[in-house]
C-alpha positions in Angstrom: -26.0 58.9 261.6 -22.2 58.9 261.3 -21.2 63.1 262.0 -18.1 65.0 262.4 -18.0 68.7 264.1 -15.2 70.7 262.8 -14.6 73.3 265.1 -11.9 75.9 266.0 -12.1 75.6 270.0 -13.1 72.7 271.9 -12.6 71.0 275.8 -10.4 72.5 277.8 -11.1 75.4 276.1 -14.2 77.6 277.6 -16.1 79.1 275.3 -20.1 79.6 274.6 -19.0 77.9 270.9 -17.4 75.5 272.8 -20.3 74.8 274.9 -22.5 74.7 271.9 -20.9 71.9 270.5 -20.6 69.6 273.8 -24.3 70.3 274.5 -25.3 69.6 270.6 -22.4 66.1 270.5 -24.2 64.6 274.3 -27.5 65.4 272.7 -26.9 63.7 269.5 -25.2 60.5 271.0 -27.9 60.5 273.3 -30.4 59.7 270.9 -27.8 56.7 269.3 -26.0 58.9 266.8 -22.1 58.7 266.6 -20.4 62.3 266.9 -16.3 62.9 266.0 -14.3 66.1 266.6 -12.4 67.5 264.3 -10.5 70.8 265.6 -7.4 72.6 266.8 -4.3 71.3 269.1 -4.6 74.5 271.3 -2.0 73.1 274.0 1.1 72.8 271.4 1.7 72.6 267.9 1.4 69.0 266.9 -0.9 66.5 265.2 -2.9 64.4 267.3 -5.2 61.5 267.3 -7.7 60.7 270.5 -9.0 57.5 268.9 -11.4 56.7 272.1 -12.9 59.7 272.2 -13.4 60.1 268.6 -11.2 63.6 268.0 -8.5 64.6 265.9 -6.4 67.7 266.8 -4.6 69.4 264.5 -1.7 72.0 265.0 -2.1 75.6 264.9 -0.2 78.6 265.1 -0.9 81.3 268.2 -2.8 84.1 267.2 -3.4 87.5 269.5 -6.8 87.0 269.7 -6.9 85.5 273.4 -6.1 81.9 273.4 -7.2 81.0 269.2 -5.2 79.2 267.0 -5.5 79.0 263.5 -5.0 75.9 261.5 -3.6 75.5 258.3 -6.9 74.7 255.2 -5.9 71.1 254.9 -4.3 68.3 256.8 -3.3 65.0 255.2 -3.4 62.5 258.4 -6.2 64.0 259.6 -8.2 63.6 255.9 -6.6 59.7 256.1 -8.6 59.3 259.0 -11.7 60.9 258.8 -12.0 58.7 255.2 -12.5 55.9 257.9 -15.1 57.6 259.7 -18.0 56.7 256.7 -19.9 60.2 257.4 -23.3 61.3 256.5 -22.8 64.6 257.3 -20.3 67.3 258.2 -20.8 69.9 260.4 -18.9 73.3 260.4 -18.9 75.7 263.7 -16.1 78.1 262.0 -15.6 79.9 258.8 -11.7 79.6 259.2 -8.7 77.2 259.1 -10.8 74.2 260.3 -14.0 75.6 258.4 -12.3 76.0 254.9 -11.2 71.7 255.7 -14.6 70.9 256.4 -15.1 72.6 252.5 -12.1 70.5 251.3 -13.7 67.3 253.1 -17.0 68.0 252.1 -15.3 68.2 248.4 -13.5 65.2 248.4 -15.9 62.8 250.3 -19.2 64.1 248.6 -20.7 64.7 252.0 -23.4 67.2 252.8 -22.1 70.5 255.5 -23.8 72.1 257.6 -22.5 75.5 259.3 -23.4 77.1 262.4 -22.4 80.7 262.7 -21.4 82.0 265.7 -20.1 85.2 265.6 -20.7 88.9 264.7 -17.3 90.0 262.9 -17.9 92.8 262.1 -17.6 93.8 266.0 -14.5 92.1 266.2 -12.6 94.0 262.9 -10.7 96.6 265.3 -8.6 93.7 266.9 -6.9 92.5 263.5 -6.6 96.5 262.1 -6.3 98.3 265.8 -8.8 100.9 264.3 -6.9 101.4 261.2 -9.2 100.7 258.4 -12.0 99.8 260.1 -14.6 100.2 257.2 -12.8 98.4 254.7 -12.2 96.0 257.1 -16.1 95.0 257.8 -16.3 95.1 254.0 -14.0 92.1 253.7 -16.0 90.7 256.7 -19.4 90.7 254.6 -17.7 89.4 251.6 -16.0 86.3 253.3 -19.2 85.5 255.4 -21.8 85.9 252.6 -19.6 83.4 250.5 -18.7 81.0 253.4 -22.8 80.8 254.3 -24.7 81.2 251.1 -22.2 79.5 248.4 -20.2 76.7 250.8 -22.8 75.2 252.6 -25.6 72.8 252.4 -27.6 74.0 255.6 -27.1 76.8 257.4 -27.7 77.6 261.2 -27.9 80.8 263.3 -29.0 81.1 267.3 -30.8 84.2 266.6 -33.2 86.3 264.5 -30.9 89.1 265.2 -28.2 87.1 262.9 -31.0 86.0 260.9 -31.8 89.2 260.1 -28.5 90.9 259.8 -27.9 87.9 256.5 -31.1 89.1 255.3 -31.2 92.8 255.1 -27.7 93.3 255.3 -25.9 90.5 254.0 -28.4 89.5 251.4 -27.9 85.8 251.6 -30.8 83.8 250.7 -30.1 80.1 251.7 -32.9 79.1 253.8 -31.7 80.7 257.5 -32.6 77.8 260.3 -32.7 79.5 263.8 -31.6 76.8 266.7 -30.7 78.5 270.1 -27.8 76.8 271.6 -29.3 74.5 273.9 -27.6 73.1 277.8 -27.9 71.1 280.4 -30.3 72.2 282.8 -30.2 70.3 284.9 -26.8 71.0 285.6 -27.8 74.5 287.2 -30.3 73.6 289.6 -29.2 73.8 293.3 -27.8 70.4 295.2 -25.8 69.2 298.0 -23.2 70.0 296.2 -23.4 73.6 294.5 -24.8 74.5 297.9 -21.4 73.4 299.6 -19.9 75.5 296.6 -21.5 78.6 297.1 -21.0 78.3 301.1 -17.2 78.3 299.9 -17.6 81.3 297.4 -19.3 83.5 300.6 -16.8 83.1 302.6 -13.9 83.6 299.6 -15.4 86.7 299.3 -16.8 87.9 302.6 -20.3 88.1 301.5 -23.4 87.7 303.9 -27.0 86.7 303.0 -28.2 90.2 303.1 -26.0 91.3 300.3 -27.3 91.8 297.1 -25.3 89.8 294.6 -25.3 91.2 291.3 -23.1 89.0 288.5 -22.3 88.8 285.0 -20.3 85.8 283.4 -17.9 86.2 280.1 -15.1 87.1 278.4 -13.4 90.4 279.7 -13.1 92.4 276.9 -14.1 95.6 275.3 -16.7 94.6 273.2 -18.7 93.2 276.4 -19.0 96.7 278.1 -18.0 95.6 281.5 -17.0 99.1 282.0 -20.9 100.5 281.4 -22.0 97.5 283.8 -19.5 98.7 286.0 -20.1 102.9 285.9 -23.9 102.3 286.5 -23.6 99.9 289.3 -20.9 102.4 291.1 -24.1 104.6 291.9 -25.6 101.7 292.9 -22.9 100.8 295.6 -22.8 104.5 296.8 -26.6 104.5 297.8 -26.5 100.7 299.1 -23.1 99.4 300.1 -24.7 95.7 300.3 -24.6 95.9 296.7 -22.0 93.6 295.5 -21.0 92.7 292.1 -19.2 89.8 290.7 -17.3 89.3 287.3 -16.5 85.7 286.5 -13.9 85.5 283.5 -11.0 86.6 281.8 -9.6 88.5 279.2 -7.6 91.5 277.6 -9.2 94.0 279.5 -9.9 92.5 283.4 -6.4 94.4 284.7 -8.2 98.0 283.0 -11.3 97.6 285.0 -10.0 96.4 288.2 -8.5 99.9 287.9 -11.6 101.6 286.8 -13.1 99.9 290.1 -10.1 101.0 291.7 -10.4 104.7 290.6 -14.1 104.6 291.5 -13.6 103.3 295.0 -15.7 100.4 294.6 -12.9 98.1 294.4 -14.1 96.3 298.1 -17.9 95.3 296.3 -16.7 94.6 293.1 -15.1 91.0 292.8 -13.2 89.5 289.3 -12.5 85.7 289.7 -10.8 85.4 286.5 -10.6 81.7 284.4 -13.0 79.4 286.7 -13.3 75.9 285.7 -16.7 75.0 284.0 -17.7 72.7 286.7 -18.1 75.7 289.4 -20.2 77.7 287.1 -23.6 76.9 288.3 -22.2 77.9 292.2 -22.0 81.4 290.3 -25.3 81.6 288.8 -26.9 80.2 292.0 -25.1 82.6 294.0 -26.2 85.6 292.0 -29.4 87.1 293.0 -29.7 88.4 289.3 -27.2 88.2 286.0 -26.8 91.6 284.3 -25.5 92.4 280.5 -24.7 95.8 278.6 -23.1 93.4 275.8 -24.8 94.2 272.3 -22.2 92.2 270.6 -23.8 89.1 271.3 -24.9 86.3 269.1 -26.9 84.3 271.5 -25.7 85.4 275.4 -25.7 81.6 276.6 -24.8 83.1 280.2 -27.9 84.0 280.1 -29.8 81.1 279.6 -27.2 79.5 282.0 -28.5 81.9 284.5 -32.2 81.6 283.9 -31.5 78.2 284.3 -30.3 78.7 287.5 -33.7 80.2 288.7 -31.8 83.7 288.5 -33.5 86.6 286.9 -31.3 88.2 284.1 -31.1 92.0 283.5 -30.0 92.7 279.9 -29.7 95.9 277.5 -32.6 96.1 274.9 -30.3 94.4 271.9 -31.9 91.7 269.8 -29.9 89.1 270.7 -31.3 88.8 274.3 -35.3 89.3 272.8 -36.2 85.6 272.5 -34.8 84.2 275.9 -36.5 87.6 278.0 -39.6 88.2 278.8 -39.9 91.3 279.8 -41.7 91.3 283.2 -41.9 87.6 283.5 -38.3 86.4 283.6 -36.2 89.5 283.8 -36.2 92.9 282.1 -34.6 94.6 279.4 -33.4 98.0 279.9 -32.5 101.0 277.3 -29.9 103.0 279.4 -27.9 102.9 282.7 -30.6 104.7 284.0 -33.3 102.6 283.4 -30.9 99.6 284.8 -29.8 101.2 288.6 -34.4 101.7 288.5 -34.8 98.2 288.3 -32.1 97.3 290.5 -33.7 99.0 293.3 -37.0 98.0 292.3 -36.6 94.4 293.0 -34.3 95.1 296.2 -37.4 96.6 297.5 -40.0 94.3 296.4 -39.7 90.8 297.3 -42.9 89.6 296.4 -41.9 90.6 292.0 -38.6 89.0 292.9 -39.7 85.9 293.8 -42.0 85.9 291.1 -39.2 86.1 288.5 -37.2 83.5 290.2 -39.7 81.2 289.6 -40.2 82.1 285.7 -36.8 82.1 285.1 -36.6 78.2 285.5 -39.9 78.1 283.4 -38.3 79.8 280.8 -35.7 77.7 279.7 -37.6 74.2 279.0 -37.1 75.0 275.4 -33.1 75.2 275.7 -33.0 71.6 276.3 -29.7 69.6 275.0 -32.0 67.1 273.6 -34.8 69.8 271.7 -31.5 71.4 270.6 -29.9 68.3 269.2 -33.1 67.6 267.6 -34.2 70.5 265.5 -30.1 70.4 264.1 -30.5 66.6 263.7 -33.7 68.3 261.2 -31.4 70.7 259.2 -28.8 67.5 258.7 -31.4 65.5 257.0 -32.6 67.9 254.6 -28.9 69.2 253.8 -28.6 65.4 252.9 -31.8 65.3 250.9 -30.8 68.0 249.0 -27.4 66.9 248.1 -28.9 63.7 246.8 -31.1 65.8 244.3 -28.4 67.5 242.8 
């Protein structure tokens, strides 16, 4: 099968959409399918063809949410090109410049598309209208994404029953709603030689011993992640055990805001930021945490999480919807209601070993069914009946 992901961010950019798509392209070609990109120039404005690797980048203009572009609706040497490709199906991972030319494409070619949606907009509104018109704003957010999922699509695709549910009681769509969980590498997160000599490096970068207690949560720094919370709650943490140490890999709008806030709490010396780290060191991370903590309910998936899990460490996460079907309570990690609850189970498993160890080992358990390759298949399952059912039309 001949397909074509049209996507907004791709390699170099990091991004769990981004990650999605690499994990979902290796697992298809892995199985003998042939996968093409289709996506945005986000390193200048100009049209660009990587023939070997089978990806077209198109320009786009700078927008001021972190490092996005946005392409134009329709590009004429990229359409020449992709006419070449012979598709049997298209497959959309954004409902905007890029997404509206899969539509076109789709149009044109009389190919089957599939779209996989990624992310919650409505919790995103306030960055376009700065809390001016807020409610109208989410408004236009349900119109655009009810159309763009139910009316422009042949197959649809969430991660979550929390999305999943949100287009069914809230949305009203009702296309048939395919859950797939973004699936990795895991392999990639288990300890070796190398990842050992990694996190040797990352002690001594930041001065930490073996009897510290590492706590770490991976993302984008913004508001919508509440860093700050994570941050508040583990302050009382660090004032009753100053082996405590907590570690923030990422960047964003809002990591020079909480170095202060870390700085005005006098926790600045156990709390590190290690702003943009290259993919490639990620797993050191996750190995090096002794568990992965989020107060994010603005997630669609959380595939730091699995990430982590994979990684044989225990994740903490607030009770949101999104985190329900990769924690077991108990079993891998826990999910907690308040701050309170959180700092409880902190220094429960500080002071019990034996239930620590015990989650370690779940948490590799866990993620068997985030494979690339069950991932690649159960999409590879919503492509063939998006193409039955554009033949019975």
């Amino acid at each position: 099968m001949k397909v074509a992901i049209f996507t907004e961010t791709y390699e170099p950019y990091i991004s769990g959409v981004t990650t999605s798509i690499k994990m979902l392209k290796e697992g298809l070609e892995a199985m003998g399918h042939k996968v093409y990109i289709v996506t945005v120039n986000l390193k200048n404005y100009r049209f660009y063809y990587d023939k070997k690797n089978k990806i077209i980048y198109i320009p786009g203009i700078k927008t001021k949410i972190y490092d996005a572009r946005l392409s134009g609706i329709y590009s004429k040497k990229a359409f020449k090109i992709i006419k070449t490709w012979n598709l049997d199906i298209i497959h959309s991972q954004t409902e905007f410049g890029i997404g509206m030319f899969s539509r076109i494409v789709s149009k044109k070619l009389n190919i089957p598309v599939v779209h996989t949606y990624h992310t919650l907009y409505e919790d995103y509104v306030y960055y376009v209208t700065h809390n001016h018109f807020n409610n109208l704003g989410k408004k236009i957010v349900k119109k655009f994404t009810k159309y763009f999922c139910e009316k422009k699509c042949d197959g649809l695709i969430v991660p979550t029953n929390k999305i999943k549910e949100l287009f069914i009681n809230k949305y009203h769509i009702k296309k048939e709603i395919n859950v797939i969980p973004t699936g990795i590498d895991t392999k990639k997160f288990k300890p070796t030689n190398k990842i050992n000599k990694e996190m040797k490096e990352l002690k001594k970068k930041y001065n930490l011993k073996d009897s510290d207690f590492i706590i770490g949560s991976v993302g984008r720094i913004a508001i919508e992640k509440s860093f700050d919370e994570l941050i508040k709650y583990t302050k009382i943490l660090i004032n009753k055990n100053n082996k405590i140490k907590l570690i923030i890999v990422g960047d964003g709008p809002e990591i020079d805001n909480l170095k202060k806030l870390c700085k005005d709490l006098k926790i600045d010396k156990n709390v590190f930021f290690t702003g943009k780290v290259k993919y490639d060191l990620i797993p050191a991370y996750y190995n090096l945490f002794n568990i992965l903590v989020s107060f994010s309910k603005t997630e669609t998936q959380g595939l730091t999480i699995i990430e982590a899990l994979a990684a044989s460490t225990p994740a903490l996460c607030i009770n949101d919807d999104s985190f329900k079907k990769m924690i077991t309570h108990e079993y891998n990690g826990y999910l907690f209601q308040d701050g309170k609850e959180y700092i409880n189970l902190v220094k429960y498993l500080i002071s019990n070993k034996k239930i620590y160890n015990k989650l370690t080992h779940n948490a590799l358990l866990s993620v068997e069914e985030y494979s690339k390759e069950t991932f690649a298949k159960k999409v590879l399952e919503v492509y063939q009946k998006a193409i039955e059912r554009k033949k019975d039309l």
